[in-house]
mmCIF file of the N, C-alpha and C atoms, coordinates in Angstrom:
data_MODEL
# 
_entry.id   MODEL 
# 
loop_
_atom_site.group_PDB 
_atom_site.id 
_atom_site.type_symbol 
_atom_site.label_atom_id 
_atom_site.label_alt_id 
_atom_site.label_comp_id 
_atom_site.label_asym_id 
_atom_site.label_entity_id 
_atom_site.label_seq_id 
_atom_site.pdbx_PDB_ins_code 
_atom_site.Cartn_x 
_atom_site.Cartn_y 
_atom_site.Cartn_z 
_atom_site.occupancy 
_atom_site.B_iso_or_equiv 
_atom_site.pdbx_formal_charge 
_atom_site.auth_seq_id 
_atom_site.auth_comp_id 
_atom_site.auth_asym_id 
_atom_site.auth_atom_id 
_atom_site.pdbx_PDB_model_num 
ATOM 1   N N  . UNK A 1 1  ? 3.392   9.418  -7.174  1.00 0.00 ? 1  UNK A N  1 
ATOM 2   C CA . UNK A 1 1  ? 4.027   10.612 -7.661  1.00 0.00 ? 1  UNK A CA 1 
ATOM 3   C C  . UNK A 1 1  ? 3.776   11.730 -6.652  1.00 0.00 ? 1  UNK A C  1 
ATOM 4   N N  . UNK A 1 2  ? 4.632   12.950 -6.487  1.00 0.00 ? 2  UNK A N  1 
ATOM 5   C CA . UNK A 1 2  ? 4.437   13.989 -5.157  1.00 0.00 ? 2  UNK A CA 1 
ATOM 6   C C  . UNK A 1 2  ? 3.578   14.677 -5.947  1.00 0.00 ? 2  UNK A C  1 
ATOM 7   N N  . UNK A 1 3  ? 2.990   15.626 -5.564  1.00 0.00 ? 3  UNK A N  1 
ATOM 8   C CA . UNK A 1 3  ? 2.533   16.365 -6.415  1.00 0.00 ? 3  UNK A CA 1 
ATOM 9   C C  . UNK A 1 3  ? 3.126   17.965 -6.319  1.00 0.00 ? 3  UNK A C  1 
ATOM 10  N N  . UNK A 1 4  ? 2.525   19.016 -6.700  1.00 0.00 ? 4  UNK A N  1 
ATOM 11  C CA . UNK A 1 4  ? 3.321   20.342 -6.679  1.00 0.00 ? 4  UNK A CA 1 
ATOM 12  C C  . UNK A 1 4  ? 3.126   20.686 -5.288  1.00 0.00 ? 4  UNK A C  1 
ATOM 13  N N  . UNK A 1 5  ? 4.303   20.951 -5.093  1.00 0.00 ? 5  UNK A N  1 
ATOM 14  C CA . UNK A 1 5  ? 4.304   21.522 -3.081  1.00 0.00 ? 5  UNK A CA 1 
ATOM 15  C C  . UNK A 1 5  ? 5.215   20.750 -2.318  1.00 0.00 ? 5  UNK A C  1 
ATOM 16  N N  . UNK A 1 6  ? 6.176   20.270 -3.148  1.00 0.00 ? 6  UNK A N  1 
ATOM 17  C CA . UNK A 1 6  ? 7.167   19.179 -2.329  1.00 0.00 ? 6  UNK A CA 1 
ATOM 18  C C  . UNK A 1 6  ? 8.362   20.148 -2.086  1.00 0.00 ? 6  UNK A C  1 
ATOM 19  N N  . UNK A 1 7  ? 8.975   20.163 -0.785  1.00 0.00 ? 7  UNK A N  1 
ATOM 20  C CA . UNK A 1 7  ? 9.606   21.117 -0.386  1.00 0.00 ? 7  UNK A CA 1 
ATOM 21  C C  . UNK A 1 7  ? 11.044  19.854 -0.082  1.00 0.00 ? 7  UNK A C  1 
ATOM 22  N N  . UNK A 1 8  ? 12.437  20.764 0.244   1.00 0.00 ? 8  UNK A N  1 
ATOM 23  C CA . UNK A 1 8  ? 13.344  20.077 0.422   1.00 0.00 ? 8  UNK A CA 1 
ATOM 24  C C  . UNK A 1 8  ? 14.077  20.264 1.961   1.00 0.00 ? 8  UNK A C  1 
ATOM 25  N N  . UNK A 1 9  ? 13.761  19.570 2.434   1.00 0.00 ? 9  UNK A N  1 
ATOM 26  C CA . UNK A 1 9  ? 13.776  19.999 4.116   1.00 0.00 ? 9  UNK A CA 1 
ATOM 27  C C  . UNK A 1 9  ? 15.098  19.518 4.642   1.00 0.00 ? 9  UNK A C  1 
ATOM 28  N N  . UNK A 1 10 ? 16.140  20.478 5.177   1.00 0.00 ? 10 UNK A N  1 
ATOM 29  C CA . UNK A 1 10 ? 17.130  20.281 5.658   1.00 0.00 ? 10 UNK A CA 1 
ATOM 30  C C  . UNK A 1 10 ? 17.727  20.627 6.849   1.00 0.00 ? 10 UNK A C  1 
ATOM 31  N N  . UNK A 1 11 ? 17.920  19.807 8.160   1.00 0.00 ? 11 UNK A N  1 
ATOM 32  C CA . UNK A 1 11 ? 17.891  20.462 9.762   1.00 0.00 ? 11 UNK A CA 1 
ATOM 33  C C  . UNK A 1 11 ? 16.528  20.301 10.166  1.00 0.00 ? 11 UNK A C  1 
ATOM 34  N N  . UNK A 1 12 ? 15.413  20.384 10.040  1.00 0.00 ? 12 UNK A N  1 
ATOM 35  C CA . UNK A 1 12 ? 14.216  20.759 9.748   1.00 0.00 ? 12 UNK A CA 1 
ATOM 36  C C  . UNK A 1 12 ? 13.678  22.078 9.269   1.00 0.00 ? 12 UNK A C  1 
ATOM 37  N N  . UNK A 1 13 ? 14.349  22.261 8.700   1.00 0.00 ? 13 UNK A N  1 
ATOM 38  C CA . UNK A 1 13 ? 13.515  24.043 7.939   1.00 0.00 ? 13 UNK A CA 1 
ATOM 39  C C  . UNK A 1 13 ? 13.443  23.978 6.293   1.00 0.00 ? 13 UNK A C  1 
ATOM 40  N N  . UNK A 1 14 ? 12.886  24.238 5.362   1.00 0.00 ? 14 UNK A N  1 
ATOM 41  C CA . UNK A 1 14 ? 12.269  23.981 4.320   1.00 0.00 ? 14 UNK A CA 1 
ATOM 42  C C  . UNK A 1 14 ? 14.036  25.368 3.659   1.00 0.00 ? 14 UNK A C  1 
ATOM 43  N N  . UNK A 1 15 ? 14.606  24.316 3.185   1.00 0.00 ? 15 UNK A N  1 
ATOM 44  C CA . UNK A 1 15 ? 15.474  25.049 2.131   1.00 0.00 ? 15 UNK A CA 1 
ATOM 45  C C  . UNK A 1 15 ? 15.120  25.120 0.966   1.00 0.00 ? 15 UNK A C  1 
ATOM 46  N N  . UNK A 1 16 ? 14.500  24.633 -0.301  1.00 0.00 ? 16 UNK A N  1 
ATOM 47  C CA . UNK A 1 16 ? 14.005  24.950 -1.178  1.00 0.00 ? 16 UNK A CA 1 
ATOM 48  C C  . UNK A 1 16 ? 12.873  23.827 -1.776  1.00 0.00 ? 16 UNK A C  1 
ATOM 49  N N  . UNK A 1 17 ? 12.421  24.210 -3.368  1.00 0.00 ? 17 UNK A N  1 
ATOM 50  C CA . UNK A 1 17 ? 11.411  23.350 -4.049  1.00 0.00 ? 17 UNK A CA 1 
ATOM 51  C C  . UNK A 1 17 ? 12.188  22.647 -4.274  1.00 0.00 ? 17 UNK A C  1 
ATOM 52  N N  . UNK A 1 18 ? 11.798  21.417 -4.753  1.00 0.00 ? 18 UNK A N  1 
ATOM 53  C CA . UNK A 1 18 ? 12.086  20.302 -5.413  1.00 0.00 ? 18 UNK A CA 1 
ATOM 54  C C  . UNK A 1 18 ? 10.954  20.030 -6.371  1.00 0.00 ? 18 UNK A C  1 
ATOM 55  N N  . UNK A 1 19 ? 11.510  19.618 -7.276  1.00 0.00 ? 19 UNK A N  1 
ATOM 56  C CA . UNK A 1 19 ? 10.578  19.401 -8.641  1.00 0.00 ? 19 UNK A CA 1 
ATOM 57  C C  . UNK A 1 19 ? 9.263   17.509 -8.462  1.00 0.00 ? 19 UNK A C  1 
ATOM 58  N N  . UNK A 1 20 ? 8.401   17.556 -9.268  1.00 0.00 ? 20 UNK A N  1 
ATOM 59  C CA . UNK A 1 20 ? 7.409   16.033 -8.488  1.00 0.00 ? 20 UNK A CA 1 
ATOM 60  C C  . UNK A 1 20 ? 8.872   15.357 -9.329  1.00 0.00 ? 20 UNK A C  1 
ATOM 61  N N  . UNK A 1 21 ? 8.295   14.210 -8.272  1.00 0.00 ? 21 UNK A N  1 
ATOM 62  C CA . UNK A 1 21 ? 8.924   12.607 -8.050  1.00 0.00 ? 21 UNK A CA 1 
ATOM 63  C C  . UNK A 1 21 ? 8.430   11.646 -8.312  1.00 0.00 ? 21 UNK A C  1 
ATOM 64  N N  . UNK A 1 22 ? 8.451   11.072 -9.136  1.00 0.00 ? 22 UNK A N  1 
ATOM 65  C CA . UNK A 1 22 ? 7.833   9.411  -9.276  1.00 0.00 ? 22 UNK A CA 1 
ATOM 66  C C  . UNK A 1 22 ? 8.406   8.713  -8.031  1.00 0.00 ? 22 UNK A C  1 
ATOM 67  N N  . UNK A 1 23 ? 7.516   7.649  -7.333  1.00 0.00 ? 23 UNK A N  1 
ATOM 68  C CA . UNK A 1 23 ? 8.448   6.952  -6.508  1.00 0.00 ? 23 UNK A CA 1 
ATOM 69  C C  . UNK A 1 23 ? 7.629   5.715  -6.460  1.00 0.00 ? 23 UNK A C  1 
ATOM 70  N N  . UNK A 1 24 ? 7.948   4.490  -6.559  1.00 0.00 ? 24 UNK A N  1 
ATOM 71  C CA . UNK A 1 24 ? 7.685   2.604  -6.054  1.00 0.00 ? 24 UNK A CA 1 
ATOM 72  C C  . UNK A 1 24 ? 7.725   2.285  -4.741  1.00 0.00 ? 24 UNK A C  1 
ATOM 73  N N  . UNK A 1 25 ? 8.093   3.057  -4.066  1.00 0.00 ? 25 UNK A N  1 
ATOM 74  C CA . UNK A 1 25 ? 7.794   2.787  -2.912  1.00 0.00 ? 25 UNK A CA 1 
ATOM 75  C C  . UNK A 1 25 ? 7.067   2.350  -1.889  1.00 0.00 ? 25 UNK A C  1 
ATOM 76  N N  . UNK A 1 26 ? 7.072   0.727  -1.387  1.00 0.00 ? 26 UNK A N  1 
ATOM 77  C CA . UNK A 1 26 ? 5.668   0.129  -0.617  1.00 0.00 ? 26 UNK A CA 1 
ATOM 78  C C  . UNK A 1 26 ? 5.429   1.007  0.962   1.00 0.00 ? 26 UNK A C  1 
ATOM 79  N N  . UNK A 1 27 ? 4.095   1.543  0.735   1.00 0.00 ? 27 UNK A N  1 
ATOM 80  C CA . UNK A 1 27 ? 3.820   2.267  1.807   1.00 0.00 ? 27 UNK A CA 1 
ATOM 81  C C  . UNK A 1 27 ? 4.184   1.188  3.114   1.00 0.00 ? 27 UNK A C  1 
ATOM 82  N N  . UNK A 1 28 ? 3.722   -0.257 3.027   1.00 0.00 ? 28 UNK A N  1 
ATOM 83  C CA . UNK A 1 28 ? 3.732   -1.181 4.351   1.00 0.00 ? 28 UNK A CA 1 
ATOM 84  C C  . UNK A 1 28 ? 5.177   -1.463 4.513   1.00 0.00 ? 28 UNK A C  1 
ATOM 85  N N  . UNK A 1 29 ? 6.217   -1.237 3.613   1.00 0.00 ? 29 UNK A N  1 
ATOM 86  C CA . UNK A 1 29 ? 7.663   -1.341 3.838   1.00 0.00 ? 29 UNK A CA 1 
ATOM 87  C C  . UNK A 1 29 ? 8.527   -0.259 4.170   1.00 0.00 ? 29 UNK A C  1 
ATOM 88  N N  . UNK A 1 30 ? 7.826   1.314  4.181   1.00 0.00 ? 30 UNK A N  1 
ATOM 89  C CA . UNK A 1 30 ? 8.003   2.447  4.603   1.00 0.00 ? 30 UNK A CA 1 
ATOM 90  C C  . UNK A 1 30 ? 7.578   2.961  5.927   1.00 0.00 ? 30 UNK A C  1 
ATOM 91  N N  . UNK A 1 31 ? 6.744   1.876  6.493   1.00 0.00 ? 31 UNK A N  1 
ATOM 92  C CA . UNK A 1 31 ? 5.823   2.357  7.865   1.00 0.00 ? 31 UNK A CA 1 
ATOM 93  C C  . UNK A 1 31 ? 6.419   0.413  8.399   1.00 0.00 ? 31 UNK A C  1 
ATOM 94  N N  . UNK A 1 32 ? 7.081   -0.007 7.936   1.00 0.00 ? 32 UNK A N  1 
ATOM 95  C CA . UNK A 1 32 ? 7.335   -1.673 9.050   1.00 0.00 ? 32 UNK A CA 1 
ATOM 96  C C  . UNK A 1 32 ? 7.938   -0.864 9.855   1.00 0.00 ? 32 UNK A C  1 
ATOM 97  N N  . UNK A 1 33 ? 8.117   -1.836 10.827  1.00 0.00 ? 33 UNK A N  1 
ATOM 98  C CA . UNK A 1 33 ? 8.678   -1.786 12.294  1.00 0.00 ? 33 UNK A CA 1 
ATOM 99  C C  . UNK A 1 33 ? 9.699   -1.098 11.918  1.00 0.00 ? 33 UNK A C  1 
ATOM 100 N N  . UNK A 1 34 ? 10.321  -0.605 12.476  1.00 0.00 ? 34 UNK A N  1 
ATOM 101 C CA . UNK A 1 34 ? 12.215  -0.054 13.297  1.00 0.00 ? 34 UNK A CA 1 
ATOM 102 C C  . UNK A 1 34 ? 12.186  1.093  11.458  1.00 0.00 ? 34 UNK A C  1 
ATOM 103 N N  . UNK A 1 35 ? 10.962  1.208  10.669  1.00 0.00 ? 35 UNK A N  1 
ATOM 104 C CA . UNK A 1 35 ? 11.847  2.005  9.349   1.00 0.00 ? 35 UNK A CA 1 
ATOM 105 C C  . UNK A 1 35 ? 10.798  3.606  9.660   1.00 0.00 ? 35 UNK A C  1 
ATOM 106 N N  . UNK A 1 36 ? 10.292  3.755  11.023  1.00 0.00 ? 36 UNK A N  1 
ATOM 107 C CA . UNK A 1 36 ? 9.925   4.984  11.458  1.00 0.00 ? 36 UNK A CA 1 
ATOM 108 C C  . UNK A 1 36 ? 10.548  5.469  12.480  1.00 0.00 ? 36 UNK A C  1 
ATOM 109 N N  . UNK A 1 37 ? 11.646  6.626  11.998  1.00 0.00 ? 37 UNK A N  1 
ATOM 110 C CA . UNK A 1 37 ? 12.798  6.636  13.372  1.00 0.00 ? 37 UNK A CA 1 
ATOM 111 C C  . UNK A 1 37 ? 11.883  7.937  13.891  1.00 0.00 ? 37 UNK A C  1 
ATOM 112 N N  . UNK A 1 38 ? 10.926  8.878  13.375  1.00 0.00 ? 38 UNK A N  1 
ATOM 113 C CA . UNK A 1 38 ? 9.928   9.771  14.381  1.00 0.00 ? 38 UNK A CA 1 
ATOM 114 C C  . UNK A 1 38 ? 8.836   10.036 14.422  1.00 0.00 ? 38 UNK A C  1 
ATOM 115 N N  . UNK A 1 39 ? 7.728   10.455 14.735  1.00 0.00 ? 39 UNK A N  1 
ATOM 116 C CA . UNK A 1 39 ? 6.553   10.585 14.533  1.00 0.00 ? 39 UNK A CA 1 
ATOM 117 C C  . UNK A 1 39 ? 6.053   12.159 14.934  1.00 0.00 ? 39 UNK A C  1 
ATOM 118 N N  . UNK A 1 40 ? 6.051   13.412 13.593  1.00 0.00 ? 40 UNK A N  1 
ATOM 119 C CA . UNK A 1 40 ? 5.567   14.733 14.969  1.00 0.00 ? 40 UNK A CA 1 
ATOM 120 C C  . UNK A 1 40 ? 4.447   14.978 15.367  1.00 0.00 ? 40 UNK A C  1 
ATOM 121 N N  . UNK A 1 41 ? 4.186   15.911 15.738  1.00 0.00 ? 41 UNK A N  1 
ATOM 122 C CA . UNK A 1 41 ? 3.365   16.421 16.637  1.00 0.00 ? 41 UNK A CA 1 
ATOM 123 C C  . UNK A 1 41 ? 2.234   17.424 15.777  1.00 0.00 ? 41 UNK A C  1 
ATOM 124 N N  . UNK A 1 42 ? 2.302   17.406 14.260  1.00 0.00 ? 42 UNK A N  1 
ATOM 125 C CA . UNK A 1 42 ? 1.580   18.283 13.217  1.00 0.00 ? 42 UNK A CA 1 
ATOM 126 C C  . UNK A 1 42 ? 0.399   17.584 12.931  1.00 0.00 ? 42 UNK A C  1 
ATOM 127 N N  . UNK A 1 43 ? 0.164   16.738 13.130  1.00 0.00 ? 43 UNK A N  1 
ATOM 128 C CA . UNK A 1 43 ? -1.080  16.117 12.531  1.00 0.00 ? 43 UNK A CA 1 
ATOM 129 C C  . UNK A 1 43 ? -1.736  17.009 11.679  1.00 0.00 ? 43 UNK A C  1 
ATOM 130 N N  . UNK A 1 44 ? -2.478  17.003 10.597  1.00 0.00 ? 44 UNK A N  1 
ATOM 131 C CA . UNK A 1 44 ? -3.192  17.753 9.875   1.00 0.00 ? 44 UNK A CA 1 
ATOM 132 C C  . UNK A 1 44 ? -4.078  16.696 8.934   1.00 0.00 ? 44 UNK A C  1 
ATOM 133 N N  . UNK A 1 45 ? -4.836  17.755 8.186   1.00 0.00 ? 45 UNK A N  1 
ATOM 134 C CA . UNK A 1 45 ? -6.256  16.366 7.680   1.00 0.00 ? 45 UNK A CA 1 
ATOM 135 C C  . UNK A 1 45 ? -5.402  16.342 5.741   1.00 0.00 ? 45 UNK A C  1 
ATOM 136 N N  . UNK A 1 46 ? -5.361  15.203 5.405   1.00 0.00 ? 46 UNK A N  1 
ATOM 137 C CA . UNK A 1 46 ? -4.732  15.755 3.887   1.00 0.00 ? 46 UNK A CA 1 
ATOM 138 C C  . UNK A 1 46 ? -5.696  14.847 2.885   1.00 0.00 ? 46 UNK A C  1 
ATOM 139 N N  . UNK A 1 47 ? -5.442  15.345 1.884   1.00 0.00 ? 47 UNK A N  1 
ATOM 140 C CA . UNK A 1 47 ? -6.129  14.333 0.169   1.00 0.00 ? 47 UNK A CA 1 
ATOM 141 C C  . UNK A 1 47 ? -6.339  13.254 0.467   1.00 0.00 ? 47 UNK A C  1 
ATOM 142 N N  . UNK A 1 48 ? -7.493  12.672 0.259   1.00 0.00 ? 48 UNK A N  1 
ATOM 143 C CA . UNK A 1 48 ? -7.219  10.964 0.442   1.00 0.00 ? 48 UNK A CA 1 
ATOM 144 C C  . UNK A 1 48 ? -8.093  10.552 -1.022  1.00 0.00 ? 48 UNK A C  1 
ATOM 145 N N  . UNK A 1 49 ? -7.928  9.382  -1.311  1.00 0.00 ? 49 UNK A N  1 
ATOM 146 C CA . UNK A 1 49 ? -8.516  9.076  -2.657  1.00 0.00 ? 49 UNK A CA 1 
ATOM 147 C C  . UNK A 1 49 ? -9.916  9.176  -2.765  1.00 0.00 ? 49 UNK A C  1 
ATOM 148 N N  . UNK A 1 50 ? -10.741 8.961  -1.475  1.00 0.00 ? 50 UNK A N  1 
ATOM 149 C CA . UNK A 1 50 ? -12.029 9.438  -1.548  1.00 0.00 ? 50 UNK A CA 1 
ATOM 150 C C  . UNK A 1 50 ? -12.679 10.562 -1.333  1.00 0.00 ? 50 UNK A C  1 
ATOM 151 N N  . UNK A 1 51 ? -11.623 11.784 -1.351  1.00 0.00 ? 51 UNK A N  1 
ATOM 152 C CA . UNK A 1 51 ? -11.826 13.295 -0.951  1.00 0.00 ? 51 UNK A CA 1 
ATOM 153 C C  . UNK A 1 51 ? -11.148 13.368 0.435   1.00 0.00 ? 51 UNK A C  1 
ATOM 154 N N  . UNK A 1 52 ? -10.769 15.080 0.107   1.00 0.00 ? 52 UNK A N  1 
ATOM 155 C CA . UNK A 1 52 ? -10.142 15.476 1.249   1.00 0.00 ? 52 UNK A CA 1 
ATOM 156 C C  . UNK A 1 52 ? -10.501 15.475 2.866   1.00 0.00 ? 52 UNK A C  1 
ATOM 157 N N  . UNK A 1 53 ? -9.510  15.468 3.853   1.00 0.00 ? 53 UNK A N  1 
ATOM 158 C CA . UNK A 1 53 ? -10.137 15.433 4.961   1.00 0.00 ? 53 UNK A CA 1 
ATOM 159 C C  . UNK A 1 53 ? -10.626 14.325 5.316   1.00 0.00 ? 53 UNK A C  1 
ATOM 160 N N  . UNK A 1 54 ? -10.308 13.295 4.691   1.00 0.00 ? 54 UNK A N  1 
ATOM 161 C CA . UNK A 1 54 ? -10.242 11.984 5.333   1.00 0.00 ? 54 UNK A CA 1 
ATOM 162 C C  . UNK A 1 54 ? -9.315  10.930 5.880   1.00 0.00 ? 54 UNK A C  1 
ATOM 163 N N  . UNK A 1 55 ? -8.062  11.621 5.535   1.00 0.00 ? 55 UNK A N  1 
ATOM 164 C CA . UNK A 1 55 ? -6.573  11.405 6.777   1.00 0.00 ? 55 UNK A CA 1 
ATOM 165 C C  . UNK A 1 55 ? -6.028  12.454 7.355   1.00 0.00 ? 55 UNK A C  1 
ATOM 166 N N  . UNK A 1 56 ? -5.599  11.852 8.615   1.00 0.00 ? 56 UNK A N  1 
ATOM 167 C CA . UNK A 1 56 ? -5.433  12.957 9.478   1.00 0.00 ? 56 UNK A CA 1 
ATOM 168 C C  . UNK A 1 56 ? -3.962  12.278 9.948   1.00 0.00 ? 56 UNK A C  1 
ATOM 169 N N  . UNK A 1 57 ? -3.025  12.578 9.459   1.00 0.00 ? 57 UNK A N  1 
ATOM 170 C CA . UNK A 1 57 ? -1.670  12.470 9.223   1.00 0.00 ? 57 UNK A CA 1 
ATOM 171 C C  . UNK A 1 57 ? -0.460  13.246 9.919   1.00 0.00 ? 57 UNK A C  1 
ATOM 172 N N  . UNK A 1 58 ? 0.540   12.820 10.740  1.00 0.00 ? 58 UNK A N  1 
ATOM 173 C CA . UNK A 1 58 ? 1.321   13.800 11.158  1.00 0.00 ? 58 UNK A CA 1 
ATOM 174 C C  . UNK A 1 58 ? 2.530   13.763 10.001  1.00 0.00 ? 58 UNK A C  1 
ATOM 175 N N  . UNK A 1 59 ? 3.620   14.235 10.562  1.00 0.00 ? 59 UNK A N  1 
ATOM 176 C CA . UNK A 1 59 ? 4.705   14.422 9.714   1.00 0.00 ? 59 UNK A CA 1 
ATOM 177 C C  . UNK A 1 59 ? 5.505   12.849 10.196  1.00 0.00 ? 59 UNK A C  1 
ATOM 178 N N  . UNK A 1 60 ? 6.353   12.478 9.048   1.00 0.00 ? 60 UNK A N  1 
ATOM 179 C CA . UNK A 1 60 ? 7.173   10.775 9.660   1.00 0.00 ? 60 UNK A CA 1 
ATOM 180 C C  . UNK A 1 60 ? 8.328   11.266 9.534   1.00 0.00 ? 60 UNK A C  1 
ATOM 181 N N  . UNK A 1 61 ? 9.519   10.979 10.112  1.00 0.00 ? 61 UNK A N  1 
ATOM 182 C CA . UNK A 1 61 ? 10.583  10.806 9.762   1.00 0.00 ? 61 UNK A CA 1 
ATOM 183 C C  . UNK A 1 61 ? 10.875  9.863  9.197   1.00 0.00 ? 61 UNK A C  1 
ATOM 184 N N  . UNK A 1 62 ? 11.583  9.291  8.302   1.00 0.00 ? 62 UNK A N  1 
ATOM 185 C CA . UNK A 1 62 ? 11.187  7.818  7.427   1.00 0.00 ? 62 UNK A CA 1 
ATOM 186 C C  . UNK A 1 62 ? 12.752  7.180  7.054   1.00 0.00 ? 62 UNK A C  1 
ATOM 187 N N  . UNK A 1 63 ? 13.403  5.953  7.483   1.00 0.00 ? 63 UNK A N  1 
ATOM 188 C CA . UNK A 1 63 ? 14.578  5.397  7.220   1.00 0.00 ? 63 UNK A CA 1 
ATOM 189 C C  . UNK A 1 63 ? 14.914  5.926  5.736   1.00 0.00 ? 63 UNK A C  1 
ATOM 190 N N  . UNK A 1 64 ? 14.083  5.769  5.053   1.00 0.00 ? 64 UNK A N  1 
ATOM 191 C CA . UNK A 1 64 ? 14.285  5.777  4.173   1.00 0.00 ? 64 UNK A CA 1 
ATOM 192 C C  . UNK A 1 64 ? 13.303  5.658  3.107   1.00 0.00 ? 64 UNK A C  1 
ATOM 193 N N  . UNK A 1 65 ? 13.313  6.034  1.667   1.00 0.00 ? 65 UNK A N  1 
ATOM 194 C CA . UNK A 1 65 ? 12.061  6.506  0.908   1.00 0.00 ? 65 UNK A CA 1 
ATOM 195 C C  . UNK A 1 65 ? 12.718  6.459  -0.574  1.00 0.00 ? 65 UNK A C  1 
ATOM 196 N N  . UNK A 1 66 ? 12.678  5.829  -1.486  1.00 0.00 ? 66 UNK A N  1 
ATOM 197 C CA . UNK A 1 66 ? 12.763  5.248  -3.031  1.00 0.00 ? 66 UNK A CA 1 
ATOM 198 C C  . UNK A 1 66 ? 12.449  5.865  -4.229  1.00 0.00 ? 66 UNK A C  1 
ATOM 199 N N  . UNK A 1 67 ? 12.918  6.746  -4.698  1.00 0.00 ? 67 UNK A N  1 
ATOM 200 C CA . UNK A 1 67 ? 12.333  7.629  -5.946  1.00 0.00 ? 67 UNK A CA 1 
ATOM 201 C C  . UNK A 1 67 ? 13.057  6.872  -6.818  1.00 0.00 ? 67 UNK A C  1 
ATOM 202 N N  . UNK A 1 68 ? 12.123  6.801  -8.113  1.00 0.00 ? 68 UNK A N  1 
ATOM 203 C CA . UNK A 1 68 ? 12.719  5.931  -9.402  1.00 0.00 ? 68 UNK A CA 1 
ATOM 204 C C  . UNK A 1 68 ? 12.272  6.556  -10.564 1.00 0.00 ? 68 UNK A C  1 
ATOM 205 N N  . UNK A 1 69 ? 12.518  8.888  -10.351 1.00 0.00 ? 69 UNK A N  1 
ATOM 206 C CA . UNK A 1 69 ? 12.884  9.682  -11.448 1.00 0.00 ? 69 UNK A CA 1 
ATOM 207 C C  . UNK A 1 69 ? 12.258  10.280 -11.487 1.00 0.00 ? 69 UNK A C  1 
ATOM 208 N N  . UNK A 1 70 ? 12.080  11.690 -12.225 1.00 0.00 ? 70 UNK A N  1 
ATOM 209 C CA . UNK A 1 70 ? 11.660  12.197 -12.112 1.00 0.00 ? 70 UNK A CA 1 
ATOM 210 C C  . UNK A 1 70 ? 10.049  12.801 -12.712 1.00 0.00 ? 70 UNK A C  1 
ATOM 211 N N  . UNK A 1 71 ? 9.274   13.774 -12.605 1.00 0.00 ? 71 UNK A N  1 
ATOM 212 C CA . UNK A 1 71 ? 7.582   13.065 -13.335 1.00 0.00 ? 71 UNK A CA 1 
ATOM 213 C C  . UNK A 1 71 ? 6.980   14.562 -13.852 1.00 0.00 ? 71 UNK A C  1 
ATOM 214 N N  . UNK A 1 72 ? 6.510   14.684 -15.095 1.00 0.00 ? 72 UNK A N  1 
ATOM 215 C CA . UNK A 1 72 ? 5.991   16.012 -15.301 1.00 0.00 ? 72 UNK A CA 1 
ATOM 216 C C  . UNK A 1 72 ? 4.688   16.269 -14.470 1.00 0.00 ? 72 UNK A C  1 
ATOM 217 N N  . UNK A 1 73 ? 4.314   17.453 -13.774 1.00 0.00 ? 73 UNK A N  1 
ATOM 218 C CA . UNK A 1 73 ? 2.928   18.250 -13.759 1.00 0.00 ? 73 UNK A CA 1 
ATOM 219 C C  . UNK A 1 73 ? 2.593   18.828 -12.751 1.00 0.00 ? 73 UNK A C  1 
# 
């Protein structure tokens, strides 16, 4: 699920909120070969399940990405 702070990015510049997302989406079928068309240059440290600041993550451009509706909170 996204959580609050999901922005709707269009061109690359943040045009508005978007409400959270449930999504099924297999992270290892979102990152296979040829389904990462960019990789930027932002790296930053984000949430990880064992506390923050333990991934250090850039931004993906991603073929493609699976939402299956929408999620309260």
């Amino acid at each position: 699920m996204t959580s609050n702070g999901t922005f709707l990015v269009e061109g690359g510049a943040i045009v508005g909120a978007v409400k959270n997302l449930r999504f099924t989406q297999s992270f290892v079928e979102a990152l296979a070969p040829g389904a990462v068309k960019a990789v930027g240059d932002d790296a930053r440290f984000a949430a990880a399940e064992f506390g923050s600041g333990l991934v250090h993550c850039p931004t993906l451009h991603l073929a493609s990405w699976n939402f299956t509706g929408g999620a309260r909170g």
